[in-house]
C-alpha positions, 0 to 999 in steps of 0.5 A: 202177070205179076210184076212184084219182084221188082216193084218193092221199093217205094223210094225212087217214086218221085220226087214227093212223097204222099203226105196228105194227111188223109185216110188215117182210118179206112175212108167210109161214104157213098159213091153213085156208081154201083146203082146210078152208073151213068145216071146221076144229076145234082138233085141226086147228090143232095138227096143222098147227102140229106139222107145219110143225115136222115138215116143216121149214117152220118152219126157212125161215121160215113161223110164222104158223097162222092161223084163217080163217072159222067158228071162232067161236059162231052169236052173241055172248056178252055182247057179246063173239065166242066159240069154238065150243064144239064144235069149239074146247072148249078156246077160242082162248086155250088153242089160242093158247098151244099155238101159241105154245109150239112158236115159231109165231104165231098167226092169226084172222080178222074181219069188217068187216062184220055178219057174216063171209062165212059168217054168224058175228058180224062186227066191224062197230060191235065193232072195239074190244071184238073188237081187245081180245079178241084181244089177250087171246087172244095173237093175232098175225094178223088176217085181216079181211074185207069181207062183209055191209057195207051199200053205205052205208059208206065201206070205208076207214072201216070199215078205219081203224076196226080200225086204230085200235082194233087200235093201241090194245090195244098188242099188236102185231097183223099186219093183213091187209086182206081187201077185194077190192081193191074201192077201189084199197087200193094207193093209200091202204092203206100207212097203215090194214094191213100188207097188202091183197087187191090181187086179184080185183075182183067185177064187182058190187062194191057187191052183192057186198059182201053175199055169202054162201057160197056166192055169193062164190064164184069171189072168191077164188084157186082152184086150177087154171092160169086163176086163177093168171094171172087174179090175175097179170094184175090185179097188173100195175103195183102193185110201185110200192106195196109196202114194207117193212110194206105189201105186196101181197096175191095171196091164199093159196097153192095149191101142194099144193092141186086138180090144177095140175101140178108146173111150174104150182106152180112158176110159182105160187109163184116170182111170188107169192114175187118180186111180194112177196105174203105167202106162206100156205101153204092145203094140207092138210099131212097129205096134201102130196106131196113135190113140193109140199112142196119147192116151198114149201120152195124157200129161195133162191126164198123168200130173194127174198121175204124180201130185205131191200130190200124192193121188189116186182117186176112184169111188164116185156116180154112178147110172145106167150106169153112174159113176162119178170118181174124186180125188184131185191135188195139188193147190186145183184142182180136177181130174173127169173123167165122164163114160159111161157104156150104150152098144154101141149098143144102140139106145141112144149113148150119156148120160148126166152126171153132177159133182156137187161141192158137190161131189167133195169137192168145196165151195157151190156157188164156181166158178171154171174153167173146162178143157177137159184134151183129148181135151186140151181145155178149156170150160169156167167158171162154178158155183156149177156143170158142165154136158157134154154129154158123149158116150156109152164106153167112158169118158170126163176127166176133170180139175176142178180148183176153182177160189178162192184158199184156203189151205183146198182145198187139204185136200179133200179125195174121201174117206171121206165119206166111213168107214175105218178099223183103223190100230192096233199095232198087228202084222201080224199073221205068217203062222201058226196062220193061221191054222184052227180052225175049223170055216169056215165063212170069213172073218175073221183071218183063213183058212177053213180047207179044202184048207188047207188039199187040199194043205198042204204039197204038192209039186206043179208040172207039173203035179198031181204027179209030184214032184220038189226039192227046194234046198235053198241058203246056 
């Protein structure tokens, strides 16, 4: 299902609009999830802080340690979200300030719905008590989900709904939008976060909005080959959406976490780092190989996501098992990294694969200079196309930079030559001008009937009968 049509304007979405500050450049740290899940404590926090410090990760950029689901109490005290006591004693704020103390930031995660995907309290009628105690707490990072919402809500209501209480705190807060990509957030989503899951959209969209661990299970990146590319494969023609504040969300990094080899991490990281999605680090820092460990640390690959043009790259050829991505870089240099999809199990482990100036916006007979930004070596002067040999399940990643500099050099888009749907002044449509009207062929601008009468007016629970009481903030 698709709702873009009608989602293409940004104007009407509240009365605010997002300005944070934050997220100039794609957001990099740690995020407890991917290894952790549901087994994190405060001890755990301040190792990893230490270690980013002690492995360097902190020098090329990652700063944000970030809280994911389960850090808080079964319930509410006072109306207000709490620590466990258990396994954060000293509470959030203390372990904020120790985050803090070592020049790292601070990240916590929320809910839009009744409760987080693992049953703890959500936001979801709290938005202004919750954006407040987190500010009190110092937090910088807020990573805010989408389960346990009744099919009745509007998602980017829910969503606008933090924005604005976020704003009103007048602490600066990174939002990281955390809503499957469920409602094309590309297409509205510059104006409520600073990024947004633009991945993995569930084959039941309006059910899975009320699921539990483990039933949302195979929502998120997991760590082996078909994931990665799955996730790949849906990034397809969102670069055009990304800037400066407002980036495309692959989901966390895998690298150093489950059985993907050293050239499928590669890959991974190069096309996360290029396509401008925040860069979170989800391994266990405590046990991370070395080949993991330079791989993250791999500065002129994470230069690319930093680059201060800020333009995301995309796919522009494949054919085959070969597929050449790109974008721009400030001062008129280009970003490609070349993939190769062959089964490792092959007999032909090595593809060539050739970059044509053409393809990525440089002058017919131009002559530019081409780097292997892993190897950080360079690997001469080439004129019109350069080819290298790249492995099954591995990439080369390369700096292209002309010699002869001109202004328009910038102005390159990997999208130029794709159609895009040119924004209108119409307002998103509410809740209710989704309702059906009796035509089920999508896309277009309403619900078939039959999710709607599946899920209208039921309280998502536990269980099939099971019933819960959202009571609101007064």
């Amino acid at each position: 299902m698709r709702l873009a049509l009608v989602l293409l304007s940004c104007c009407a979405l509240g009365a605010l609009a997002l300005d944070n500050g934050q997220g100039l450049r794609p957001a990099m740290g740690f995020n407890t999830w991917n290894t952790f899940a549901t087994n994190i404590d405060e001890e755990l926090i301040k190792n990893t802080a230490d270690l980013m410090i002690q492995l360097g990760l902190k020098d090329v950029g990652y700063n944000y340690v970030n809280l994911d689901d389960a850090w808080s109490a079964p319930a509410r005290q006072g109306g207000r979200l709490v620590a466990d006591p258990q396994r954060f004693p000293s509470g959030i704020r203390a372990l904020s300030d120790y985050v803090h103390a070592r020049g790292l930031k601070f990240g916590i995660y929320g809910d839009a719905g009744a409760l987080t995907c693992a049953g703890y309290p959500g936001s979801r009628g709290f938005e202004k008590v919750d954006a407040q105690t987190w500010a009190e707490w110092g937090i910088d990072y807020l990573k805010y989900d989408n389960c346990w919402a009744p099919a009745s809500d509007w998602v980017i209501d829910r969503y606008v709904a933090m924005r604005d209480a976020l704003n009103a705190t007048g602490r600066p807060i990174l939002y990281s939008m955390c809503e499957w990509g469920v409602a094309d957030p590309w297409t509205w989503a510059a104006t409520v976060g600073n990024s947004w899951r633009a991945t993995e959209v569930a084959e039941a969209q309006f059910e899975i909005v009320a699921c539990m661990l483990p039933a949302c299970d195979g929502k998120d990146i997991e760590a082996n080959w078909e994931s990665i590319l799955k996730l790949l494969d849906y990034s397809h023609g969102l670069a055009r959406y990304a800037k400066p504040g407002a980036w495309n969300d692959l989901d966390m990094l895998e690298v150093g976490v489950g059985k993907l080899t050293v050239g499928e991490q590669r890959t991974h990281f190069a096309l996360w780092a290029l396509l401008k999605s925040p860069l979170i680090i989800g391994a266990d820092l405590r046990k991370i190989s070395p080949d993991s460990l330079a791989i993250l640390k791999a500065q002129e690959v994470i230069a690319v996501n930093q680059d201060p043009l800020g333009v995301a790259g995309d796919l522009i050829w494949q054919i085959g098992q070969s597929r050449i991505y790109a974008g721009p870089l400030a001062g008129g240099a280009r970003a490609v990294v070349l993939l190769n999809l062959h089964h490792t199990g092959g007999q032909y482990l090595q593809s060539n694969i050739t970059v044509h100036w053409r393809q990525i916006g440089l002058p017919a007979g131009a002559a530019a200079a081409v780097r292997d930004l892993y190897a950080e070596r360079d690997l001469g002067t080439f004129t019109d196309s350069f080819s290298a040999s790249v492995t099954a399940h591995d990439v080369r990643v390369l700096r292209i930079t002309p010699l002869e500099r001109s202004a328009d050099l910038d102005s390159w888009r990997p999208w130029h030559q794709q159609p895009m749907l040119t924004p209108t002044d119409e307002a998103p449509p509410s809740f209710a001008d989704l309702l059906p009207s009796g035509n089920a062929q999508l896309p277009g601008n309403r619900l078939p009937e039959e999710i709607l009468a599946a899920q209208l007016g039921r309280r998502m629970g536990k269980g099939e009968g099971e019933q819960f009481t959202m009571v609101a903030e007064a």
